[in-house]
C-alpha positions in Angstrom: -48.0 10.8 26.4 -50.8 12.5 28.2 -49.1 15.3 28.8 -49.5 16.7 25.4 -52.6 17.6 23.3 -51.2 16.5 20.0 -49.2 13.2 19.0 -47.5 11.9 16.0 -48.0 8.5 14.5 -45.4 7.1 12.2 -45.9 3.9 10.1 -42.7 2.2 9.2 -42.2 -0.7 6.6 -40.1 -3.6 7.6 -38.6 -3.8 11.5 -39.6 -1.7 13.8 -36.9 0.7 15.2 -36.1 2.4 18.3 -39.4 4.0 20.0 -39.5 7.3 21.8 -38.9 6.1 25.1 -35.8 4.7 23.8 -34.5 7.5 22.5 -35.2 9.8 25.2 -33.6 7.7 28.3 -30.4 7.1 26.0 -29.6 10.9 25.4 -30.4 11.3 29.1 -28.0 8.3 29.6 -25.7 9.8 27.1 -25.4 13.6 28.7 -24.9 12.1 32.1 -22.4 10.1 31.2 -20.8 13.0 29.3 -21.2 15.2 32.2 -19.3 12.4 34.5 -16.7 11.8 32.4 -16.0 15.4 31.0 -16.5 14.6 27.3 -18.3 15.9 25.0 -21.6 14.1 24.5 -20.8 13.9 20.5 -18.0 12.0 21.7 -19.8 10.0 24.3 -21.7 9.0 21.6 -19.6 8.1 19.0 -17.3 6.2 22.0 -20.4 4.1 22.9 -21.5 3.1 19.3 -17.9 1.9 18.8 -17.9 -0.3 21.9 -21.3 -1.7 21.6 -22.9 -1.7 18.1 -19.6 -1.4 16.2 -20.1 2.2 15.1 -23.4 1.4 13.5 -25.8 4.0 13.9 -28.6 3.6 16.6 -31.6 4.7 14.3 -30.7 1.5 12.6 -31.7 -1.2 15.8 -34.7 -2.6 15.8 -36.1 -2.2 19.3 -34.9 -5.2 20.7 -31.1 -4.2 19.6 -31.3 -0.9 21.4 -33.1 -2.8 24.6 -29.6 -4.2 24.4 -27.5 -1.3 23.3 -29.1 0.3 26.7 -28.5 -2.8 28.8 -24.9 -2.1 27.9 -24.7 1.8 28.2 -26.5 1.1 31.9 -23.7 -1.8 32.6 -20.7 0.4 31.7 -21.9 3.4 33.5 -21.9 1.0 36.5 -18.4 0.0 36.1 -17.5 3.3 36.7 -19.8 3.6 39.6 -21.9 5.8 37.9 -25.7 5.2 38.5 -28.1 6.3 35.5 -31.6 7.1 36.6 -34.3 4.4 36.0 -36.8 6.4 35.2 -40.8 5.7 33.8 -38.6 6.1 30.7 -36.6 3.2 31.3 -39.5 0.9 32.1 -40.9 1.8 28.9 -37.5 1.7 27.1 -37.0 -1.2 28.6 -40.6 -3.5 28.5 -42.9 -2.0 26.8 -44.5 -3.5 24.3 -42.8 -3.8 20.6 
């Protein structure tokens, strides 16, 4: 991020799991879709685990699970003619490198 002097490098064992990006445009996902619906966003959240990663929690997908977890939230949100920003986030999120 080059809007910060300092950064944080974690080194995981095993499969790597959802990166910062991710994270960041599914809370933003998540709030707006709160707001929009009038639900809490605890509830938001726990409502869109259930439907799409059968109430597993989402520090647990590997990057390319939560690519499609967000594929999913973005889908749904369109159902309801709701339109979630596709930010530099999202391009990120979405295909950077992993």
């Amino acid at each position: 991020n080059p809007d910060v002097d300092i950064a944080t490098v974690c080194i995981y064992e095993g499969k790597p799991k959802r990166s910062e990006a991710q994270s960041r445009l599914y809370f933003s996902w998540r709030d707006i879709l709160a707001n929009e619906t009038g639900e809490s966003k605890d509830r938001t959240h726990e409502d869109l685990k259930k439907k799409f990663i059968h109430g597993r929690s989402t520090k647990e997908l590997t990057i390319p699970e939560f690519v499609e977890f967000l594929r999913d939230v973005d889908r749904l949100a369109g159902d309801f003619d709701i339109t979630l920003p596709h930010t530099n986030d999202y391009q990120e999120a979405m295909y950077g490198k992993y």
